[in-house]
Chimera marker file (.cmm) of the C-alpha trace (Angstrom):
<marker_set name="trace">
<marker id="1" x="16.773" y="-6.404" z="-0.725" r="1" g="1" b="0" radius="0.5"/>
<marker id="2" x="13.337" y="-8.015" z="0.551" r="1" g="1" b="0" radius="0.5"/>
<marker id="3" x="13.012" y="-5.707" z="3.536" r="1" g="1" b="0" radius="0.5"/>
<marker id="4" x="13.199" y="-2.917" z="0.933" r="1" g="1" b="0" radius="0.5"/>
<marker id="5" x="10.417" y="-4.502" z="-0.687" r="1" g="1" b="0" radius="0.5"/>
<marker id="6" x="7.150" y="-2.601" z="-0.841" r="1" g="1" b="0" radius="0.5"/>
<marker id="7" x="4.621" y="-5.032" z="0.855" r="1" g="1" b="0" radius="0.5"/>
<marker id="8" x="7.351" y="-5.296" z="3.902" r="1" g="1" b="0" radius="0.5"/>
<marker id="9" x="7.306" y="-1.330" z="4.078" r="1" g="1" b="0" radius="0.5"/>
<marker id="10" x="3.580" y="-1.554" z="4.052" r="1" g="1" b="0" radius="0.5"/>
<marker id="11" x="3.497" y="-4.493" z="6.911" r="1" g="1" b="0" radius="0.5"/>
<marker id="12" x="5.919" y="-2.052" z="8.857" r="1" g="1" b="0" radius="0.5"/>
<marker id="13" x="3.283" y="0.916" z="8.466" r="1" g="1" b="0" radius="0.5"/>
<marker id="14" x="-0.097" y="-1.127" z="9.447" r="1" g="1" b="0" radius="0.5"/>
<marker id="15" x="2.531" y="-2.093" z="12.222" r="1" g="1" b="0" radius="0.5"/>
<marker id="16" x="3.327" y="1.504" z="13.193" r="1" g="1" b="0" radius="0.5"/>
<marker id="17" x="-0.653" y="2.114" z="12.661" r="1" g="1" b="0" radius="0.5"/>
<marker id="18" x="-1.388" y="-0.600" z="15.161" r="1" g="1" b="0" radius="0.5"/>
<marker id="19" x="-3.252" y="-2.184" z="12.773" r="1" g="1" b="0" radius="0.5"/>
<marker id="20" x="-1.977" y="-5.365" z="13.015" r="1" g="1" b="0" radius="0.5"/>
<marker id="21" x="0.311" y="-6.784" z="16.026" r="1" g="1" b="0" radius="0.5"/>
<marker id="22" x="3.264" y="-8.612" z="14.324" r="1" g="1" b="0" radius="0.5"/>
<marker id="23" x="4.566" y="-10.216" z="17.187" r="1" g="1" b="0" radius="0.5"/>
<marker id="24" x="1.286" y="-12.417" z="17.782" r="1" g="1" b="0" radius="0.5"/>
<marker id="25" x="0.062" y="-12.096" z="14.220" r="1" g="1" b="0" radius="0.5"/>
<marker id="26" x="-3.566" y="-11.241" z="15.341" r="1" g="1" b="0" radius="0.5"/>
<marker id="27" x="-5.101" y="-8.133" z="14.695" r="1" g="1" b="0" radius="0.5"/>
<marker id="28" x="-5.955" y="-5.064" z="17.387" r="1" g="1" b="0" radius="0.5"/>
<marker id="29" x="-8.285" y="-5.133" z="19.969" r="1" g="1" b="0" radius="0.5"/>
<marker id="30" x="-9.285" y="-1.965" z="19.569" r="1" g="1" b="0" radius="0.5"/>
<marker id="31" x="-11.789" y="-1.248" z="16.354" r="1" g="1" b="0" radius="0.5"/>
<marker id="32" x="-11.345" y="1.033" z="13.301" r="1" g="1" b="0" radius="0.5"/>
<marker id="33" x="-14.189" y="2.497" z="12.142" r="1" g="1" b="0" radius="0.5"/>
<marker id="34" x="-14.450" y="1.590" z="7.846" r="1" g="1" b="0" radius="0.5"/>
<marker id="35" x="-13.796" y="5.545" z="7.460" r="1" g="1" b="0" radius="0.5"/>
<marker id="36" x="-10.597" y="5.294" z="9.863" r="1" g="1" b="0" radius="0.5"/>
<marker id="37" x="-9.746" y="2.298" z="7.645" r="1" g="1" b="0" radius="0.5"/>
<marker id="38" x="-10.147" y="3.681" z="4.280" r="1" g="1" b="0" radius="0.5"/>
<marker id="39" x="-7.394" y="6.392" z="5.594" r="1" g="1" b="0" radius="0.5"/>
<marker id="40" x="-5.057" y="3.992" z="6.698" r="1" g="1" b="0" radius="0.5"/>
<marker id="41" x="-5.539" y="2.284" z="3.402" r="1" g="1" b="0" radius="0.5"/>
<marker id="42" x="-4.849" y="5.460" z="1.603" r="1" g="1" b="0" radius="0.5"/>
<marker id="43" x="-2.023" y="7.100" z="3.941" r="1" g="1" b="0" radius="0.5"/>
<marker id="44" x="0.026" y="3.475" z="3.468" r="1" g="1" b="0" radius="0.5"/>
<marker id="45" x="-0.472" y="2.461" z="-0.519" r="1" g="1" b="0" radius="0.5"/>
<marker id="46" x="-1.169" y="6.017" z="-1.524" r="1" g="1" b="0" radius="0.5"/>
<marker id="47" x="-3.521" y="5.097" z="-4.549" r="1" g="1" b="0" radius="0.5"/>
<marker id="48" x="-4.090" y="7.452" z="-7.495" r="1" g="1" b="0" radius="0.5"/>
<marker id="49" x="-7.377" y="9.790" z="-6.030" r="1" g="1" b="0" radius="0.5"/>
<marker id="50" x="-10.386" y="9.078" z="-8.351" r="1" g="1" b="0" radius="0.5"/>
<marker id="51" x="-13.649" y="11.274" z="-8.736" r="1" g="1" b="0" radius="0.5"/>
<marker id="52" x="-16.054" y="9.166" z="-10.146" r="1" g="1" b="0" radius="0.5"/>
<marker id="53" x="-19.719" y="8.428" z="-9.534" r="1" g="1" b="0" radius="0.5"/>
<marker id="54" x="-19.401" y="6.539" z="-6.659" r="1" g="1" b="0" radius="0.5"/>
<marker id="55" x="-22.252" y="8.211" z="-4.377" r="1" g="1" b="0" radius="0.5"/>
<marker id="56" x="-22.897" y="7.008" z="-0.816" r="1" g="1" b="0" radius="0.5"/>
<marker id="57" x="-25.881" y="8.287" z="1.133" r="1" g="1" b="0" radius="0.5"/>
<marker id="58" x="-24.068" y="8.017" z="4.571" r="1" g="1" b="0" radius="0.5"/>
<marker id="59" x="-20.210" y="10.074" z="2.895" r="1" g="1" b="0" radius="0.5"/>
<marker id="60" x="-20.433" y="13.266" z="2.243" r="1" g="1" b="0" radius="0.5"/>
<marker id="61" x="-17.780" y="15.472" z="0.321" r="1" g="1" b="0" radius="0.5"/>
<marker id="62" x="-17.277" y="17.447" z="3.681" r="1" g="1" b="0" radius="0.5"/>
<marker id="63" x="-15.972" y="13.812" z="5.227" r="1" g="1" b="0" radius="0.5"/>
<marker id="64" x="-12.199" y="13.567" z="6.014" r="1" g="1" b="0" radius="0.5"/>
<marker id="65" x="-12.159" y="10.133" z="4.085" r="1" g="1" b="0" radius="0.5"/>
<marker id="66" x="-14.416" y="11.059" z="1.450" r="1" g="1" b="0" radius="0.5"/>
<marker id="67" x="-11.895" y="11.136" z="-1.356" r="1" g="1" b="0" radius="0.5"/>
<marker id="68" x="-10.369" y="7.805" z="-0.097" r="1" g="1" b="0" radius="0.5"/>
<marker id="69" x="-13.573" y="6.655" z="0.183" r="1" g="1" b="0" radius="0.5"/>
<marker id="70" x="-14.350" y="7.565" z="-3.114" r="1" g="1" b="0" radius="0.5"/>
<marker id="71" x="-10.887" y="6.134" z="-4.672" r="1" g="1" b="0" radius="0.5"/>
<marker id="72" x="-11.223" y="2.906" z="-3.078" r="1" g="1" b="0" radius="0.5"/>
<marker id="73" x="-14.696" y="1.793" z="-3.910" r="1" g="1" b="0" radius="0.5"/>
<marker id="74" x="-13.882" y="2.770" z="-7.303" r="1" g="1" b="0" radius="0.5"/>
<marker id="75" x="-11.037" y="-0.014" z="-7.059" r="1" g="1" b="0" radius="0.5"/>
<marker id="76" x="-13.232" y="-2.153" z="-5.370" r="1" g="1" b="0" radius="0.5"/>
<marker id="77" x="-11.112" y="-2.792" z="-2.700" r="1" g="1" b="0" radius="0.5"/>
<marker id="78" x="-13.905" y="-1.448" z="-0.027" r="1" g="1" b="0" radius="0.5"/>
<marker id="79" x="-17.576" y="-1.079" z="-1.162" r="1" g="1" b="0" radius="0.5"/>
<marker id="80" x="-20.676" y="-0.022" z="0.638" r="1" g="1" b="0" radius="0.5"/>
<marker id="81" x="-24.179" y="-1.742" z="0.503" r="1" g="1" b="0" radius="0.5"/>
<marker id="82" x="-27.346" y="-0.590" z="-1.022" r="1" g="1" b="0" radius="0.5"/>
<marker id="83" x="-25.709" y="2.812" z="-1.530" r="1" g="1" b="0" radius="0.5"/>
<marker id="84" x="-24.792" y="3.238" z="2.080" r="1" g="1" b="0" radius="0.5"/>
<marker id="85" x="-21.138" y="2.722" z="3.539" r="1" g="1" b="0" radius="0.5"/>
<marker id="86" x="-21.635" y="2.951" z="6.857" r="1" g="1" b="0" radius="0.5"/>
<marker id="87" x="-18.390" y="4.546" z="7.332" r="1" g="1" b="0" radius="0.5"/>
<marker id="88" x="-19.404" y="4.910" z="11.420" r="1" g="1" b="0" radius="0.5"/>
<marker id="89" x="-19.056" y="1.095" z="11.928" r="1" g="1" b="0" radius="0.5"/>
<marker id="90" x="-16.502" y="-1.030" z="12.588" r="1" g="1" b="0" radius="0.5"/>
<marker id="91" x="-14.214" y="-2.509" z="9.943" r="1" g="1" b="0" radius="0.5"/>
<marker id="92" x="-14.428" y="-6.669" z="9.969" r="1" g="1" b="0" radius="0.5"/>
<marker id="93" x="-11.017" y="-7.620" z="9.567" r="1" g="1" b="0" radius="0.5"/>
<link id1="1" id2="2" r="1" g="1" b="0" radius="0.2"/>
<link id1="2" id2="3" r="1" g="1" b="0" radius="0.2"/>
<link id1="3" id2="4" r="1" g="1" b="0" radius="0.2"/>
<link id1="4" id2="5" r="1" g="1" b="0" radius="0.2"/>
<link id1="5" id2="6" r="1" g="1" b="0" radius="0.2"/>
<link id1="6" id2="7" r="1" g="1" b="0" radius="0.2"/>
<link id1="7" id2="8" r="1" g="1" b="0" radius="0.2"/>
<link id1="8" id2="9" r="1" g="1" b="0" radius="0.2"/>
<link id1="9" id2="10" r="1" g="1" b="0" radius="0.2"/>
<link id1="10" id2="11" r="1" g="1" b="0" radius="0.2"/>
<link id1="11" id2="12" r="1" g="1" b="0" radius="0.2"/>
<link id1="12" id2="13" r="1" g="1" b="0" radius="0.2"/>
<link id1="13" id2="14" r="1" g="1" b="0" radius="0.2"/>
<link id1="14" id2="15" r="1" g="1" b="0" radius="0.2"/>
<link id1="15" id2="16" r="1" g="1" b="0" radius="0.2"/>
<link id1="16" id2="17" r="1" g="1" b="0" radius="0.2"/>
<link id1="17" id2="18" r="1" g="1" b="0" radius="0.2"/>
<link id1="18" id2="19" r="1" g="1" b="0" radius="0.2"/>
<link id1="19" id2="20" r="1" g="1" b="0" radius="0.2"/>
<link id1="20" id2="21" r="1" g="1" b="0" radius="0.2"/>
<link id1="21" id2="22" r="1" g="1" b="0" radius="0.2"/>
<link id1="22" id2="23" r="1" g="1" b="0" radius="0.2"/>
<link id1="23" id2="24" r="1" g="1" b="0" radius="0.2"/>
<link id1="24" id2="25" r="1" g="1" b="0" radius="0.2"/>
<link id1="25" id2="26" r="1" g="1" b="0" radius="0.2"/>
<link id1="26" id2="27" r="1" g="1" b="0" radius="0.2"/>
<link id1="27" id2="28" r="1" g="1" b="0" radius="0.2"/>
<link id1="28" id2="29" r="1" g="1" b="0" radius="0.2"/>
<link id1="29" id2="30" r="1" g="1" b="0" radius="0.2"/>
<link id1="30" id2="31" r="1" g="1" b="0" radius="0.2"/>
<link id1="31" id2="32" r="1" g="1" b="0" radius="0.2"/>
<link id1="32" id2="33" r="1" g="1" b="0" radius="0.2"/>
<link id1="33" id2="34" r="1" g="1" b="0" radius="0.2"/>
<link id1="34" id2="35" r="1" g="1" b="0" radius="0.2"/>
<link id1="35" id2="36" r="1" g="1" b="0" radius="0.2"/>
<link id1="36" id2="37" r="1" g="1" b="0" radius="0.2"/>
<link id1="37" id2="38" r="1" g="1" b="0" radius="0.2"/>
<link id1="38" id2="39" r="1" g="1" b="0" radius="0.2"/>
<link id1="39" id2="40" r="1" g="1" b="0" radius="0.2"/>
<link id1="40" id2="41" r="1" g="1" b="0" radius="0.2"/>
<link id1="41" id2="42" r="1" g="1" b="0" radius="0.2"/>
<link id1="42" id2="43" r="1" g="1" b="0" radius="0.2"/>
<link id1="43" id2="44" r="1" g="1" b="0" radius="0.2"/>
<link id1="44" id2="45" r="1" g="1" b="0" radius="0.2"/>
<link id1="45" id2="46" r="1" g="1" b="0" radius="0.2"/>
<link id1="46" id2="47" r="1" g="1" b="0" radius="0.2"/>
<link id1="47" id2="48" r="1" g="1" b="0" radius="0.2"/>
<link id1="48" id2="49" r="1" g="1" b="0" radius="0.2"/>
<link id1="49" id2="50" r="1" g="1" b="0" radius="0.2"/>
<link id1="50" id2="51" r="1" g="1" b="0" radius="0.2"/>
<link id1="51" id2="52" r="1" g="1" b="0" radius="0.2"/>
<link id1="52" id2="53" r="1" g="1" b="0" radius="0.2"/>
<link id1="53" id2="54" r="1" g="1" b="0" radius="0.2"/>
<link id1="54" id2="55" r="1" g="1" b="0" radius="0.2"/>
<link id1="55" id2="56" r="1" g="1" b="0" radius="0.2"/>
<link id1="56" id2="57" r="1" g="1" b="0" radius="0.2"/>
<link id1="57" id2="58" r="1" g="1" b="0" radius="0.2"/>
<link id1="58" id2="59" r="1" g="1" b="0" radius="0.2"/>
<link id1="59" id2="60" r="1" g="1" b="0" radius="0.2"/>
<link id1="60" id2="61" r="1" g="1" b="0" radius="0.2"/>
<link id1="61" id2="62" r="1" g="1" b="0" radius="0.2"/>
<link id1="62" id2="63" r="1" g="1" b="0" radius="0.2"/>
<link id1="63" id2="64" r="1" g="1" b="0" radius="0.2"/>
<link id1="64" id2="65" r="1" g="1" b="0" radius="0.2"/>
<link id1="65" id2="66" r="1" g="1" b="0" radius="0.2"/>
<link id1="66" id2="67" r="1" g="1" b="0" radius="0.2"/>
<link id1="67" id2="68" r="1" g="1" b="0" radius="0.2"/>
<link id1="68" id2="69" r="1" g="1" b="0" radius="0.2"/>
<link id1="69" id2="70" r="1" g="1" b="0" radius="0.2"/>
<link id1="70" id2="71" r="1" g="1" b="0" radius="0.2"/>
<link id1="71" id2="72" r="1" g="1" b="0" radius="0.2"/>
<link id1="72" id2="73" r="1" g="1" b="0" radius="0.2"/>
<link id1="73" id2="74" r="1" g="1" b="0" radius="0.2"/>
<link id1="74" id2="75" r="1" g="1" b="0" radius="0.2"/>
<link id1="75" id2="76" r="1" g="1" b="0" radius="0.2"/>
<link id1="76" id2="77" r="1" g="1" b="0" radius="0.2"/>
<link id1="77" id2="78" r="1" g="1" b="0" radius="0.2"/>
<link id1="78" id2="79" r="1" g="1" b="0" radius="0.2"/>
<link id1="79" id2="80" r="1" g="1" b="0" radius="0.2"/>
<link id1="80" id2="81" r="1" g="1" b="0" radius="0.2"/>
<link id1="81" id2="82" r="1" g="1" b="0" radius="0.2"/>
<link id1="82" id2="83" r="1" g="1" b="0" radius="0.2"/>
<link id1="83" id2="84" r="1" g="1" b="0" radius="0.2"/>
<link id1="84" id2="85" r="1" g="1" b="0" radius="0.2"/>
<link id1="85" id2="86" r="1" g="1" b="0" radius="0.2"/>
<link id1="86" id2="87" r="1" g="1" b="0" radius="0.2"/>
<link id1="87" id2="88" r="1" g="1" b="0" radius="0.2"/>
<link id1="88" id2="89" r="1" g="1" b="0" radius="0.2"/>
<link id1="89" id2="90" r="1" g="1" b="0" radius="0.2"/>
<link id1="90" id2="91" r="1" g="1" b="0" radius="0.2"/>
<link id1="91" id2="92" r="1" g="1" b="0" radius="0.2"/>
<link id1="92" id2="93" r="1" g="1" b="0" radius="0.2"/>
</marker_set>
């Protein structure tokens, strides 16, 4: 019953993402941008999509992640600075 558990499913997608390496426990090499990494987030916990007045200079409506990044600083689970998300740079694990 635990590997039906949802947090397993979810290690077995970042897995699949190559987001994190579960043999060696470390995480990638290679960088995810914070926009890449608000998708992931998204694609693997699927959170309810919220439209609220969360307004980033730097993520614009015509972004890919814009909705995600929308949802998830509403949940505060990834938040920009000084109204800017920098969605370009790469996420600090």
């Amino acid at each position: 019953a635990f590997n039906s558990h949802w947090f397993i499913q979810s290690l077995h997608d970042l897995v699949y993402h190559h987001v994190l390496d579960i043999v060696t426990l470390s995480l990638p090499t290679n960088q995810f941008t914070r926009s890449e990494f608000s998708l992931y987030l998204c694609d693997l916990f699927e959170p309810e999509k919220k439209a609220l007045n969360v307004r980033y200079q730097d993520v614009f409506s015509s972004d890919p992640a814009f909705s995600c990044i929308q949802t998830l600083s509403s949940l505060n689970v990834l938040n920009g600075k000084d109204n800017y998300f920098y969605p370009n740079k790469p996420y600090q694990f």
